[in-house]
NUNUKE-842075 format. One record per residue (C-alpha): residue in one letter; x negated, y, z; residue number from 1. Coordinates in Angstrom, 2 decimals, decimal comma. Each point is the difference from the previous one (the first is absolute). Layout:
% NUNUKE-842075
+--------+---------+---------+---------+-------+
| tidren |    east |   north |      up | mimar |
+--------+---------+---------+---------+-------+
|      A |       X |       Y |       Z |   NUM |
...
+--------+---------+---------+---------+-------+
This chain:
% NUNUKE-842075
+--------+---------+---------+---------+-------+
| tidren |    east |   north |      up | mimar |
+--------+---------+---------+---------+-------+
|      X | -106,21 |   12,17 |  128,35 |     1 |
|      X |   -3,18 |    0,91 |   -2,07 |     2 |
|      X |   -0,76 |   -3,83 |   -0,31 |     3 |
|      X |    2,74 |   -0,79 |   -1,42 |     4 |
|      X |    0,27 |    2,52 |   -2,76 |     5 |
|      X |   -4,05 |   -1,50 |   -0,67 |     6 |
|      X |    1,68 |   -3,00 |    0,34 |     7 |
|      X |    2,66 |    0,97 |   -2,59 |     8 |
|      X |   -2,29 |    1,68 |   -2,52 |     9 |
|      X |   -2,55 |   -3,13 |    0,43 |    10 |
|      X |    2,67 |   -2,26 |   -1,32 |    11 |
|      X |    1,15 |    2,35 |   -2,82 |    12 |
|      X |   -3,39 |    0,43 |   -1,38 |    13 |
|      X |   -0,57 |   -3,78 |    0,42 |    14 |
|      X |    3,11 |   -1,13 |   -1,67 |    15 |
|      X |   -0,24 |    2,52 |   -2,80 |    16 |
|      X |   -3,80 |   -1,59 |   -0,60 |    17 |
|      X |    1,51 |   -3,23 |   -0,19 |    18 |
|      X |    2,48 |    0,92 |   -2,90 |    19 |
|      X |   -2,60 |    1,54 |   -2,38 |    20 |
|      X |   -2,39 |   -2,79 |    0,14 |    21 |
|      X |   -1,44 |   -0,88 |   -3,12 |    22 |
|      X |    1,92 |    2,80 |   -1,07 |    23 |
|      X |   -2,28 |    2,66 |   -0,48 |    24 |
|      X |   -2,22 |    0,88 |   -3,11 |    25 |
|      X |   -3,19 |    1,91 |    0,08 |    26 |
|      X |   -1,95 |    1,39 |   -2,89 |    27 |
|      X |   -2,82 |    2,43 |    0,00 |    28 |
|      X |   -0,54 |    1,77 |   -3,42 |    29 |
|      X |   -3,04 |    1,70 |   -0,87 |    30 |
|      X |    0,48 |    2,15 |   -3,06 |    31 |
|      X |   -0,29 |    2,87 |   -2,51 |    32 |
|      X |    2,53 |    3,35 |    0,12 |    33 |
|      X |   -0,07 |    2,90 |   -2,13 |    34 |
|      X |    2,54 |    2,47 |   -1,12 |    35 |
|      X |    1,09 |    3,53 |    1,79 |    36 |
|      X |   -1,59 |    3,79 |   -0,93 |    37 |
|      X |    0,19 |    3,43 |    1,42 |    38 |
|      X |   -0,75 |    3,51 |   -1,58 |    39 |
|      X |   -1,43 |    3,41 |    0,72 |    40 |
|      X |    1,68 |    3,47 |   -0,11 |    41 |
|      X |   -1,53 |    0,25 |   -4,02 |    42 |
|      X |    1,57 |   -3,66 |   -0,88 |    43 |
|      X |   -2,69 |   -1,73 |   -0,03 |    44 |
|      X |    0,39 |   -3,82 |    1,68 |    45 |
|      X |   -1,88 |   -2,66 |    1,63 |    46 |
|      X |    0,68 |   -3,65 |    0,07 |    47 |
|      X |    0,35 |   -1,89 |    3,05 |    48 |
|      X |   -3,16 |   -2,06 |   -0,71 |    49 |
|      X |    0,53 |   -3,79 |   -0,47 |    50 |
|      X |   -1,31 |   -1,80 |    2,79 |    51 |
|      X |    0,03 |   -3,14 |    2,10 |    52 |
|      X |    2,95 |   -0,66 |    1,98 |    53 |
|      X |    0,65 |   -2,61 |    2,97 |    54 |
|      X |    4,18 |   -1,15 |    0,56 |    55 |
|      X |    1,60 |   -2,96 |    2,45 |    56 |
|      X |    3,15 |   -1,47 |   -0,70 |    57 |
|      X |    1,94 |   -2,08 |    3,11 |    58 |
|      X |    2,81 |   -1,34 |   -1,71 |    59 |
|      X |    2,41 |   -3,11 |    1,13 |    60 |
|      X |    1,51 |   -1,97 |   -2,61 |    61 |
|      X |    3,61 |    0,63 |   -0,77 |    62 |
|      X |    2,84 |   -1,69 |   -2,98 |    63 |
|      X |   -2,46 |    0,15 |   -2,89 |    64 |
|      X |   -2,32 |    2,39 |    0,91 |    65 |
|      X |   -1,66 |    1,78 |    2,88 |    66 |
|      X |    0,90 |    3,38 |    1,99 |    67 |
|      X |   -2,52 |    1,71 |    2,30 |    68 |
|      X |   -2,69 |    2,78 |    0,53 |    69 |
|      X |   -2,64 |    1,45 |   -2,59 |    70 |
|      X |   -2,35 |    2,40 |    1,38 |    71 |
|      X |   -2,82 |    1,52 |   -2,70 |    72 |
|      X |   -2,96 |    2,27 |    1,10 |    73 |
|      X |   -1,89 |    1,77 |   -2,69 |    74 |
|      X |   -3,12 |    2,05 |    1,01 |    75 |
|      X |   -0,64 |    2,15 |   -2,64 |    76 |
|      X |   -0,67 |    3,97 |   -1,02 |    77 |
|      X |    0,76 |    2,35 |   -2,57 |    78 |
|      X |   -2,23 |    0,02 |   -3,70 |    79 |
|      X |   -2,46 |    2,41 |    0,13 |    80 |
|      X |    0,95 |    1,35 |    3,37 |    81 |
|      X |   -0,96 |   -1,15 |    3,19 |    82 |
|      X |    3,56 |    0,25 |    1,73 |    83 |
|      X |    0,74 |   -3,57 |    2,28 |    84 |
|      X |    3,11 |   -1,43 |   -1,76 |    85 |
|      X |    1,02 |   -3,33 |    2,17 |    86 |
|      X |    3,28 |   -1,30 |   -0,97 |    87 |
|      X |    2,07 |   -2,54 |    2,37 |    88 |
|      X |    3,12 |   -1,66 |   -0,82 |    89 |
|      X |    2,16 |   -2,35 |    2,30 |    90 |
|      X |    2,97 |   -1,62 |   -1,81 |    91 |
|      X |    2,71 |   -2,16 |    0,49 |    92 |
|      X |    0,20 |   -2,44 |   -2,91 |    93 |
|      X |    1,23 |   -3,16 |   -1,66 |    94 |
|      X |   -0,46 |   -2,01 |   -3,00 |    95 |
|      X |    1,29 |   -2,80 |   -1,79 |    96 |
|      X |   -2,13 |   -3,05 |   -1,32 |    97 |
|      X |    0,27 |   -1,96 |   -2,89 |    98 |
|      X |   -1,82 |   -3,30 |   -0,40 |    99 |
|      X |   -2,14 |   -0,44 |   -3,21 |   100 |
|      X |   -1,98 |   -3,78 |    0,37 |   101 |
|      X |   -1,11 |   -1,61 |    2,73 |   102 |
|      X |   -1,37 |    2,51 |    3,24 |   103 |
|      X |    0,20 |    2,61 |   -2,47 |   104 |
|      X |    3,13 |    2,84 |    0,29 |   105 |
|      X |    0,53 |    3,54 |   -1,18 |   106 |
|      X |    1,87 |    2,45 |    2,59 |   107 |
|      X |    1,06 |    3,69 |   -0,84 |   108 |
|      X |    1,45 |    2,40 |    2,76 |   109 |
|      X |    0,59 |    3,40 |    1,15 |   110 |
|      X |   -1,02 |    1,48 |    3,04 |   111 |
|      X |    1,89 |    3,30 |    1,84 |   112 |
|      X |   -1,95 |    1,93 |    2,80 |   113 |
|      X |   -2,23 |    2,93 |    0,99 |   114 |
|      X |   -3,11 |    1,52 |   -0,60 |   115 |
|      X |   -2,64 |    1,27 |    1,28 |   116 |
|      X |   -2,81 |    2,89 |   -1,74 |   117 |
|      X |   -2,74 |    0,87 |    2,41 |   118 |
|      X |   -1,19 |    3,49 |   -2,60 |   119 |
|      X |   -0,93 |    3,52 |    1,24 |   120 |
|      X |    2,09 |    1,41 |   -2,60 |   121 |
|      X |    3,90 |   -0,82 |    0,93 |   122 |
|      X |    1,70 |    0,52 |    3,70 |   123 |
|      X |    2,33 |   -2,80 |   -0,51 |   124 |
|      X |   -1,69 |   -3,09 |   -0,16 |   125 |
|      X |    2,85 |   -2,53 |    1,02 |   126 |
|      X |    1,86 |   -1,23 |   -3,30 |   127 |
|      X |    3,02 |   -2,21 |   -1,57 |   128 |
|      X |   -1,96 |   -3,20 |   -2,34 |   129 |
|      X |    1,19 |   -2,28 |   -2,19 |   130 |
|      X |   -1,76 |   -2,69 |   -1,62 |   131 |
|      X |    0,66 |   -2,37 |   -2,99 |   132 |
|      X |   -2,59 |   -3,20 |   -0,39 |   133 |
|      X |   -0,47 |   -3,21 |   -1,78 |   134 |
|      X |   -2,78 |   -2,83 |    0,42 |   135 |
|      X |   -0,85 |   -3,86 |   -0,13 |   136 |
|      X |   -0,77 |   -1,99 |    2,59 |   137 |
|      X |   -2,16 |   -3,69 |    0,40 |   138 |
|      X |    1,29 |   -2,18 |    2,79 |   139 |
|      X |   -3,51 |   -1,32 |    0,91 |   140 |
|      X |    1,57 |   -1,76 |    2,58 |   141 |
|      X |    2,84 |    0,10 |    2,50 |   142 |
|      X |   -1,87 |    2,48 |    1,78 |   143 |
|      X |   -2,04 |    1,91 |   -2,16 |   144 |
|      X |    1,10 |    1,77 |   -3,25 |   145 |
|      X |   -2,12 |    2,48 |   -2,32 |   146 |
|      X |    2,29 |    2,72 |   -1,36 |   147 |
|      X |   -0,70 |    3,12 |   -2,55 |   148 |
|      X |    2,21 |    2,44 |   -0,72 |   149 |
|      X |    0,88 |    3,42 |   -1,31 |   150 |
|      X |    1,78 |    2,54 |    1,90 |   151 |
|      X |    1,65 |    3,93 |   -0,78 |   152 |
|      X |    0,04 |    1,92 |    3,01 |   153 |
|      X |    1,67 |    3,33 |    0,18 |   154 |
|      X |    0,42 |    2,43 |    2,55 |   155 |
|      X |    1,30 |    3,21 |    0,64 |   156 |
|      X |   -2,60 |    2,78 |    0,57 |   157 |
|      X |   -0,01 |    3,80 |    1,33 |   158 |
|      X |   -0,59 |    2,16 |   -2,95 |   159 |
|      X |    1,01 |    3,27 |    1,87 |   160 |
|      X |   -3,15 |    0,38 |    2,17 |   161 |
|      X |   -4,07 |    0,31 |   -1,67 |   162 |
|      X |   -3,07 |   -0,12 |    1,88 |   163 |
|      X |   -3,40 |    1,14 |   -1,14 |   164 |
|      X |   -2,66 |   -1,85 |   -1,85 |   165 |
|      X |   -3,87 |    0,93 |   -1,49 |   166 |
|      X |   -0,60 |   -0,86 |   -3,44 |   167 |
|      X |   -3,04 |   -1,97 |   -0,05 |   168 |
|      X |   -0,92 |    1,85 |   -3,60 |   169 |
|      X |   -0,86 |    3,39 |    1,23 |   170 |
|      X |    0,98 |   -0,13 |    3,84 |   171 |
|      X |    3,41 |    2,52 |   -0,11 |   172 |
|      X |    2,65 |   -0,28 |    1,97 |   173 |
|      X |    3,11 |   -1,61 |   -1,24 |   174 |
|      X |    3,72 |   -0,47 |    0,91 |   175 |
|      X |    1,72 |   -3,98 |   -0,80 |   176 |
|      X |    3,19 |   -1,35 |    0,56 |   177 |
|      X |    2,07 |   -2,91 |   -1,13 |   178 |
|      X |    1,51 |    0,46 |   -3,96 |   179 |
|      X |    3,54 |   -1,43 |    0,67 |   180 |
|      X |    1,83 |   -1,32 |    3,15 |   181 |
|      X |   -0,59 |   -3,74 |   -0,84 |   182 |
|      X |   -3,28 |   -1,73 |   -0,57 |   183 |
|      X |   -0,38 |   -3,69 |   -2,01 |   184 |
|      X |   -2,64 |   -1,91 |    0,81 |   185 |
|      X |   -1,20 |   -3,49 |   -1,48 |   186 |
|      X |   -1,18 |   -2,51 |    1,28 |   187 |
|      X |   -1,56 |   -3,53 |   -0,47 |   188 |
|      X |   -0,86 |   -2,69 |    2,92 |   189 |
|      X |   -1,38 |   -3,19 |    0,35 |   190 |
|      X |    0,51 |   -1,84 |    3,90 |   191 |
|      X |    0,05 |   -3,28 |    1,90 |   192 |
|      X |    3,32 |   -1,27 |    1,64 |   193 |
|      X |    0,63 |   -1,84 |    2,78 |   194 |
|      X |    2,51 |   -1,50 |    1,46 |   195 |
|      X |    1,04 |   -0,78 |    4,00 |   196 |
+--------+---------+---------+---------+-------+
């Protein structure tokens, strides 16, 4: 009996790899994000400082466009403070693309999914996203594209917890949280694609 459920999950997996086939498009991004701030208990904020950020989109193409995954890693901190602040978003997402001259398109799309904010200063770190992004793309060859883009990201944050900080100034103690409930973020990427 337990060979043939292997059996039967052997020939799933195998006919489901058959039907994607040259299906499936991968692009690493390497980019630049910046956007998002906190404040103290006097008012005072600090950014979320710009920094490098790494993404992967698997997408598959579909009607005149693409739908797949978008997952976006920023390691970053707070301005002046020394507070961690890495930000991870996984999104479900699809676009449309619009042909401009030859190997050269446009796409925009939107993305819907969930968030993650690895900070010392909020309890819930698990959030809705949304993203809205736009880019061009060079069809260097059937396999191999070169895409930039720009991309909104925004997620919902927990505003109703703080953790503690030291200013860097004069070494006191301070309390931060989120300002608001939702944080935008921007972000611009250039990445490879290929294509199976």
């Amino acid at each position: 009996m337990k060979n043939n459920v292997g059996y039967l999950i052997g020939t799933i997996l195998m006919s489901v790899a058959f039907n994607v086939q040259a299906n499936v498009i991968v692009t690493p991004f390497i980019g630049y994000t910046a956007g998002g701030k906190v404040e103290d208990t006097d008012a005072n904020t600090y950014d979320i400082d710009a920094a490098t950020s790494y993404a992967l989109a698997i997408e598959t193409p579909f009607l005149k466009g693409r739908v797949g995954l978008f997952y976006s890693y920023q390691p970053t901190e707070l301005k002046s403070l020394s507070n961690s602040a890495d930000i991870h978003y996984l999104q479900f997402q699809s676009s449309l693309a619009y042909p401009i001259a030859q190997g050269w398109q446009t796409y925009a799309g939107l993305g819907l999914g969930g968030s993650y904010t690895d900070v010392n200063w909020a309890d819930k770190k698990v959030g809705f996203s949304a993203s809205a992004f736009a880019g061009i793309e060079y069809e260097y060859s059937q396999a191999i594209a070169l895409t930039a883009q720009l991309r909104w990201l925004g997620t919902v944050v927990d505003n109703d917890t703080s953790g503690s900080c030291t200013l860097p100034s004069d070494g006191s103690n301070c309390i931060i949280k989120y300002d608001t409930d939702w944080m935008n973020q921007f972000q611009s990427n250039v990445g490879i694609s290929f294509r199976f």
